[in-house]
C-alpha positions in Angstrom: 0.0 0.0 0.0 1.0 3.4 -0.9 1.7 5.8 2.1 0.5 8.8 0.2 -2.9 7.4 -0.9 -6.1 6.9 1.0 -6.5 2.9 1.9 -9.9 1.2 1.3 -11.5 -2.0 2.0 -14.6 -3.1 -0.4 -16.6 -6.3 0.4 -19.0 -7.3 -2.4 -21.6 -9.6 -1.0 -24.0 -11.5 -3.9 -27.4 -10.9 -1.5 -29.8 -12.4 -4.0 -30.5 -14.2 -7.3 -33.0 -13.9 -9.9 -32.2 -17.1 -11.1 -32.7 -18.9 -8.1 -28.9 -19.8 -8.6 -26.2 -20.5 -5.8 -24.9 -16.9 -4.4 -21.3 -16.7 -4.4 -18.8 -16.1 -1.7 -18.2 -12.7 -1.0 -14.8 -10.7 -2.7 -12.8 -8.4 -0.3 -10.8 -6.3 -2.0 -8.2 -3.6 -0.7 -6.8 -1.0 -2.4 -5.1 2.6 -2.6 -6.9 5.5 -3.7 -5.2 9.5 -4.4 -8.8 10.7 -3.6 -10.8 11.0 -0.2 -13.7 8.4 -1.9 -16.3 9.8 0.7 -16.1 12.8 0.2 -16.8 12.5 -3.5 -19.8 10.3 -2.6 -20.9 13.0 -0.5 -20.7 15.8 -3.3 -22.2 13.4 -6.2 -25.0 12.7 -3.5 -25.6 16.2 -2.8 -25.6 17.0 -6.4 -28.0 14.1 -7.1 -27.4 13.5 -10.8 -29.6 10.5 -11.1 -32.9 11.3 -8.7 -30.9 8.5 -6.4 -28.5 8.8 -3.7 -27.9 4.9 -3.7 -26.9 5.3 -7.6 -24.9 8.5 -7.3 -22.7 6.3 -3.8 -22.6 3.6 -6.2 -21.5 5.6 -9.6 -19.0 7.3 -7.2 -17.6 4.5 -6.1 -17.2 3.0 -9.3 -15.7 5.9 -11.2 -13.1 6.2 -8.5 -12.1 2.1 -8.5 -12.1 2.1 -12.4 -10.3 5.3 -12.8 -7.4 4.9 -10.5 -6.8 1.1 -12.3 -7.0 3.1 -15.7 -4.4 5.8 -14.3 -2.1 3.5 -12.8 -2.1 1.6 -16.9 -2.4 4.2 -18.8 -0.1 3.2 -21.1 -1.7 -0.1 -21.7 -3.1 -0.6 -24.8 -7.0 -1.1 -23.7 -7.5 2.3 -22.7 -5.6 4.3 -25.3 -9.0 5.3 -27.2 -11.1 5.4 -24.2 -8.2 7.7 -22.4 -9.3 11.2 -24.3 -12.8 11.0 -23.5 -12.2 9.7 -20.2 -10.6 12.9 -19.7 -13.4 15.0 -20.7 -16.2 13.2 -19.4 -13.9 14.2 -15.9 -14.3 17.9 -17.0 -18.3 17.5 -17.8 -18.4 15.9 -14.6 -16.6 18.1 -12.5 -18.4 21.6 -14.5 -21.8 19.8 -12.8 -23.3 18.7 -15.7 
């Protein structure tokens, strides 16, 4: 873990199945984050972009986990169309649209 990052701890738990299949076993994750995640989930809530509160926790969370993975590779090939307008979707975001 990286002193100079925020440290997190995620625990997915499968709660329920349409399917009537077998849930799986929970996933712990941990991992470093340059970003205070709750604050962001606490502007993006306040904000409310999607009438939800739940969805805006749950898009912040998200961004934040798939955005620091893309920064830390960005020279992997997999993001080097998506990087650009990555970058301005940020901006839109951060303007408050």
């Amino acid at each position: 873990m990286n002193t100079k990052y925020n440290h997190y701890k995620v625990t997915l738990e499968h709660t329920y199945n349409p399917k009537d299949e077998e849930l799986q076993q929970p996933v712990v994750i941990e991992f470093d984050n340059h970003d205070n995640i709750f604050n962001i989930i606490k502007v993006l809530q306040e904000k409310d972009h999607f009438g939800d509160v739940n969805q805006s926790a749950e898009f912040a969370i998200g961004l934040k986990m798939f955005s620091e993975v893309m920064l830390r590779n960005k020279e992997h090939g997999l993001f080097e169309d998506f990087l650009p307008a990555f970058k301005e979707f940020m901006k839109r975001l951060k303007s408050g649209i």
